[in-house]
C-alpha positions as CSV (number, residue, x, y, z in Angstrom):
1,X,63.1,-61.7,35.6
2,X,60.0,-59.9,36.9
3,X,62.0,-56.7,37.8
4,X,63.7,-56.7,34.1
5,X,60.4,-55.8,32.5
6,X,58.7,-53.8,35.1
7,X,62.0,-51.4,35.9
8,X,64.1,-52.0,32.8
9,X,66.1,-48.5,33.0
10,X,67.7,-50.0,36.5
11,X,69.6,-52.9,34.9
12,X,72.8,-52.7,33.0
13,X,75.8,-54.8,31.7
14,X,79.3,-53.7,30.9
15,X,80.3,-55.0,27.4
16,X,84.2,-55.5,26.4
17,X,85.4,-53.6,23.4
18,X,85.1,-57.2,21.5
19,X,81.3,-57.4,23.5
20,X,81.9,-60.0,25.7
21,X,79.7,-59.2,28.5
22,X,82.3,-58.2,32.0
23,X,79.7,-57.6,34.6
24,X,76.3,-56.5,35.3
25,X,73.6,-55.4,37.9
26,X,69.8,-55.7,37.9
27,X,67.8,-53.5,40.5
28,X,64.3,-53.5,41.1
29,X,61.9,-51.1,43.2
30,X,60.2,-52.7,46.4
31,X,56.2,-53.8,46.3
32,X,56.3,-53.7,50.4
33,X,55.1,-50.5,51.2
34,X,53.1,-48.6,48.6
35,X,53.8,-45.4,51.0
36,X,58.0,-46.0,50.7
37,X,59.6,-45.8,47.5
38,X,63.1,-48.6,48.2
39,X,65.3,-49.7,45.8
40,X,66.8,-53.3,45.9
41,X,69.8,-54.9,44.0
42,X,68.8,-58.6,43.4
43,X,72.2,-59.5,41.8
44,X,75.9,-57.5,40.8
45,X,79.0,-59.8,39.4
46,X,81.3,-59.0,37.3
47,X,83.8,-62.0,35.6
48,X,87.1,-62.7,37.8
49,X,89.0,-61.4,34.6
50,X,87.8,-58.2,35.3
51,X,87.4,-58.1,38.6
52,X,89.2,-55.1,40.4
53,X,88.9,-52.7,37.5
54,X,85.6,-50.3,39.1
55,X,83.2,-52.1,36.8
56,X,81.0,-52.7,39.9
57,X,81.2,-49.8,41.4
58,X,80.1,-48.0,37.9
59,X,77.6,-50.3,37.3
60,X,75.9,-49.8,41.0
61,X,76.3,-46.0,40.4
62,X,74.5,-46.3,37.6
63,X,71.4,-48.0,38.9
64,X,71.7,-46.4,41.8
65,X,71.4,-42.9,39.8
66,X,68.9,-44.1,37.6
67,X,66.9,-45.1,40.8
68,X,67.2,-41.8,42.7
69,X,66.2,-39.6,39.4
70,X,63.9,-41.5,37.7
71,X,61.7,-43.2,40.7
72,X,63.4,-40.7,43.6
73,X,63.6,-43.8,45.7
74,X,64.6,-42.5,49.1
75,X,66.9,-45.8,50.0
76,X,68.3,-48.8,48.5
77,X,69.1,-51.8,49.8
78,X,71.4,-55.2,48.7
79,X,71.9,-58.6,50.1
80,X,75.6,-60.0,50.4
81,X,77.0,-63.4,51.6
82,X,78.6,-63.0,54.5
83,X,81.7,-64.5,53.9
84,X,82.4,-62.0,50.6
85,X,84.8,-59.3,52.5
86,X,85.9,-57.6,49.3
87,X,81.8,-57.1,48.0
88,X,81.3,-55.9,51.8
89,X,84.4,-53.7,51.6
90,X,83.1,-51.5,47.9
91,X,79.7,-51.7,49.4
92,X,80.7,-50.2,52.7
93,X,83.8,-48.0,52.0
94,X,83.1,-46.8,48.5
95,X,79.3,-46.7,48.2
96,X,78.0,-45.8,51.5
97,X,76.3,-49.0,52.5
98,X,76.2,-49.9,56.3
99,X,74.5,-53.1,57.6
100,X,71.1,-53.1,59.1
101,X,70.7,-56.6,59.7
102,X,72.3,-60.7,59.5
103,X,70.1,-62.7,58.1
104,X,70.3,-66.4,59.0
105,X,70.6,-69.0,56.1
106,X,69.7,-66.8,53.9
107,X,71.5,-68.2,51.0
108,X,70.2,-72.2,49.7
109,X,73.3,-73.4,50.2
110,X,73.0,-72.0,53.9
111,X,75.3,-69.2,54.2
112,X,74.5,-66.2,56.2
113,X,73.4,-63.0,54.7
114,X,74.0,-59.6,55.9
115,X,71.4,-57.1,54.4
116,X,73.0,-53.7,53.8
117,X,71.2,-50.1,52.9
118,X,71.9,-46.7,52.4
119,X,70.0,-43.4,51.6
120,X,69.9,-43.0,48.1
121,X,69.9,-39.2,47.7
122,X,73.3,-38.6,49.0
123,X,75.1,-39.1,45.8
124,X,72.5,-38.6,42.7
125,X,74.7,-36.1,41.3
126,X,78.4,-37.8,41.9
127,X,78.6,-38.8,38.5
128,X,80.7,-36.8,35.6
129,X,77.8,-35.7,33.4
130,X,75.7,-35.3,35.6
131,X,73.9,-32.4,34.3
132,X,71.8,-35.7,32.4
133,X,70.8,-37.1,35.8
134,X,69.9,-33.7,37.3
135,X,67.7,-32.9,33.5
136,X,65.7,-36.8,34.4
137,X,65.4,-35.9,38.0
138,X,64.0,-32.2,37.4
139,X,61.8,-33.7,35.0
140,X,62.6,-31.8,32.1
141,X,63.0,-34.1,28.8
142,X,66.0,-34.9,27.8
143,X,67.1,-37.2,24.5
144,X,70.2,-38.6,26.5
145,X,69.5,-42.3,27.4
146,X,71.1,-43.1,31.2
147,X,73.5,-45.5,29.7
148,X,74.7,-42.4,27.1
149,X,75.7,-40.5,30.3
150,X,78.7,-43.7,31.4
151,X,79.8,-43.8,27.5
152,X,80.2,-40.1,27.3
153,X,82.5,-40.2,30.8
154,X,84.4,-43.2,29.2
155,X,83.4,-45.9,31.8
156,X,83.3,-48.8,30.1
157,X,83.9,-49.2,26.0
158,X,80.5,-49.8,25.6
159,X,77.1,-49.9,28.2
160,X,73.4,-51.1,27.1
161,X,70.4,-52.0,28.8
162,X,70.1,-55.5,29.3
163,X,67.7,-56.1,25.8
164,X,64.1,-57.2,26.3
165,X,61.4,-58.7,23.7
166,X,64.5,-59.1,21.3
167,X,65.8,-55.3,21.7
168,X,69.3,-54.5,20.7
């Protein structure tokens, strides 16, 4: 829960209309290599339910953004079972994610991990809006909140940062 406090901006969750949560995504910066600025996502699900819908895909686009404007991170990386073809396939086909490496036993229960990374800069500006994004990354100030910039497009029916120290 580290990564929640120290990089709050970087984690999301996608409510329902009737705010049951659907799906999140925490990310976090790297500590490796003070000289290398790397973005990691530690964990992504969304509920079976709504599985299928491009909840996932918005939510890593959001971090993702947030990660390349706010801390200009120049790559990001995930881990992923190796038996999840369907979380390969969107991390692969629709967000530019290739696999570096197979790590063995990664997981406790023993599964294999691949580890999977991509440069970061390649789509800061993909999202509708993005004239927000561009405002954070320029460093210009800007009253719009990253999570104002999905609920303006329509993503979701409502997006927050995951509340810390009893925020709402």
């Amino acid at each position: 829960m580290y990564h929640l406090i120290a990089w709050p901006q970087l984690s999301y969750i996608a409510l329902t209309s009737d705010g049951k949560i659907a799906g999140y995504v925490m990310g976090k910066l790297e500590e490796d290599d003070p000289n290398k600025v790397t973005g990691h996502f530690t964990s992504i699900a969304v509920k079976r339910e709504y599985r299928r819908l491009g909840i996932a895909e918005k939510l890593l686009h959001q971090s993702l953004n947030a990660m390349a404007s706010i801390y200009k991170v120049e790559s990001i990386s995930l881990h992923v079972r190796q038996s999840n073809v369907a979380a390969i396939s969107l991390y692969s086909k629709k967000l530019g994610f290739e696999i570096s490496e197979h790590e063995p036993q990664y997981y406790a229960d023993g599964e294999d991990s691949y580890l999977m990374k991509r440069r970061c800069w390649d789509e800061l500006f993909s999202l509708p809006d993005s004239k927000y994004v561009q405002e954070l990354h320029e460093g210009r100030p800007s009253n719009v909140h990253p999570t104002q910039v999905l609920n303006r497009c329509g993503l979701f029916d409502e997006l927050r940062n995951l509340p810390l120290n009893g925020e709402a």
